[in-house]
Wavefront OBJ file of the C-alpha trace (Angstrom):
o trace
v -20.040 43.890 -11.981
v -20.905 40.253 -12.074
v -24.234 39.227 -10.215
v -24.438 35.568 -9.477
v -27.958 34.214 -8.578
v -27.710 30.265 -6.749
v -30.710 28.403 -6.611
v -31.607 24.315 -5.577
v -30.604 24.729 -1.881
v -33.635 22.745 0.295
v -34.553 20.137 3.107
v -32.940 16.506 2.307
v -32.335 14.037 4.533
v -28.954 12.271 4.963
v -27.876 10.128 2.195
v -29.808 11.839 0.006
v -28.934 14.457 -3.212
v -29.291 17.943 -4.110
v -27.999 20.198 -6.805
v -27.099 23.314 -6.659
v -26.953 25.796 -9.525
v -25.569 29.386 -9.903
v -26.244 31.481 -12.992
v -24.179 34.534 -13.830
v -24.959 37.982 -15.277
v -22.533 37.388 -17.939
v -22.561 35.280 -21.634
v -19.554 33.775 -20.601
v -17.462 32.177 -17.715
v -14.200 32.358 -19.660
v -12.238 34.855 -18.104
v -13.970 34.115 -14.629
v -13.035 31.173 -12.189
v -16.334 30.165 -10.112
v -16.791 28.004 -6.830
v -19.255 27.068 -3.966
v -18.642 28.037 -0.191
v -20.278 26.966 2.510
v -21.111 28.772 6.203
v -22.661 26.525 8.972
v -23.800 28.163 11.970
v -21.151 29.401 14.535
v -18.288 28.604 11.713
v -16.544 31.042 8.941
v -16.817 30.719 5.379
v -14.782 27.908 3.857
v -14.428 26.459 0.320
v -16.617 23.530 -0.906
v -15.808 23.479 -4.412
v -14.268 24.777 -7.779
v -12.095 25.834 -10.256
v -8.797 26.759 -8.879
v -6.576 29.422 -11.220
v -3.719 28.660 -8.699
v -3.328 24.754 -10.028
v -5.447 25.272 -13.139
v -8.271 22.227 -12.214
v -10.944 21.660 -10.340
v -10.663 21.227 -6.665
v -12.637 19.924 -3.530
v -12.634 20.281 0.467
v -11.126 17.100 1.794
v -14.862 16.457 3.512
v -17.112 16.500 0.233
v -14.168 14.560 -2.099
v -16.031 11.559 -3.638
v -19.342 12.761 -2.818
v -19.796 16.809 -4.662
v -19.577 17.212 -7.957
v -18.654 21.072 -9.630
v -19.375 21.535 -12.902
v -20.455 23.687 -15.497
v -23.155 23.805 -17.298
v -24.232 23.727 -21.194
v -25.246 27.316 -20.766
v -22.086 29.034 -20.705
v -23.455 31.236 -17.767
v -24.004 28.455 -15.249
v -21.760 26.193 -13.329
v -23.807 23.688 -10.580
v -23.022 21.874 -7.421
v -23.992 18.245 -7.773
v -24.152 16.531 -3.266
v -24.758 12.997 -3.098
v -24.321 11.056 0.247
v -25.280 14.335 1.905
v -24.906 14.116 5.409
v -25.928 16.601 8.797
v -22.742 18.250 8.694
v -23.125 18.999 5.354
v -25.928 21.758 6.757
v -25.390 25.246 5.635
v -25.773 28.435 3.483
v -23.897 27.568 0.428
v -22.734 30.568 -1.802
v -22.026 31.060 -5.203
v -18.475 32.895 -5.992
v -16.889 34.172 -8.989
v -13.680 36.146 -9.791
v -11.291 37.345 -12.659
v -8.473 34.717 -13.713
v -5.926 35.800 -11.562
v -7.069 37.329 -8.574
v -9.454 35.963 -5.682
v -12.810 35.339 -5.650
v -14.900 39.174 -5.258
v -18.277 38.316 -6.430
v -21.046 36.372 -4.291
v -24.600 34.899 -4.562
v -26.607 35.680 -1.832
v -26.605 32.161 -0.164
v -29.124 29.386 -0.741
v -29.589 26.968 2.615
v -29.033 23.392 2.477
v -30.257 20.797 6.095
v -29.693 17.905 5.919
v -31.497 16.071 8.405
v -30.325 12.718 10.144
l 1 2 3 4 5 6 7 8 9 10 11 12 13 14 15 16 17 18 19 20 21 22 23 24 25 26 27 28 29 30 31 32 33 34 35 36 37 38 39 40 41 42 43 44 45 46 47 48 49 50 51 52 53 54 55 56 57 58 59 60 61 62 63 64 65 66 67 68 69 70 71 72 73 74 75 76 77 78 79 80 81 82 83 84 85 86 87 88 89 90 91 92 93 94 95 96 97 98 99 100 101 102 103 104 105 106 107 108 109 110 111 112 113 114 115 116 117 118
């Protein structure tokens, strides 16, 4: 069982930063693939951020490209979320996800909120 604990969400207002971090009950990320999701009010789930297995890199939502950064951290445990140019729309709980190489993401943070005011 992996537990994943996000943390950095807050109040920003447009154009403005935040980052995001998620640390994971394990030493190591090696044989997990991690991402962010984000769900906005009214909408389902949908991918922000991360490693995909699938293509073997990194990969981002078409509406945060050029402006969200994933990446992992020193600590071998933590991977991080890095918003710039934040805007309303970007408003929502974002969550923390981790799964085994090879199979789809089964382990969640419980959410930390993000507004972004404009």
């Amino acid at each position: 069982q992996v537990q994943l604990v996000e943390s950095g969400g807050g109040l920003v207002q447009a154009g403005g930063s935040l980052r995001l971090s998620c640390a994971a009950s394990v030493r190591t990320l090696s044989y997990l693939h991690m991402g962010w999701f984000r769900q906005a009010p009214g909408k389902e789930r949908e991918f922000v951020a991360g490693f995909r297995w699938t293509i073997g890199s990194t990969d981002y939502a078409d509406a945060v490209k050029g402006r969200f950064t994933f990446s992992r951290g020193n600590a071998k445990n933590t991977v991080y979320l890095e918003m710039n140019s934040l805007k309303a729309e970007d408003t929502a709980v974002y969550y923390c996800a981790a799964g085994l190489l090879g199979t789809n993401y089964s382990y969640w943070g419980q959410g930390t909120q993000v507004t972004v005011s404009s």
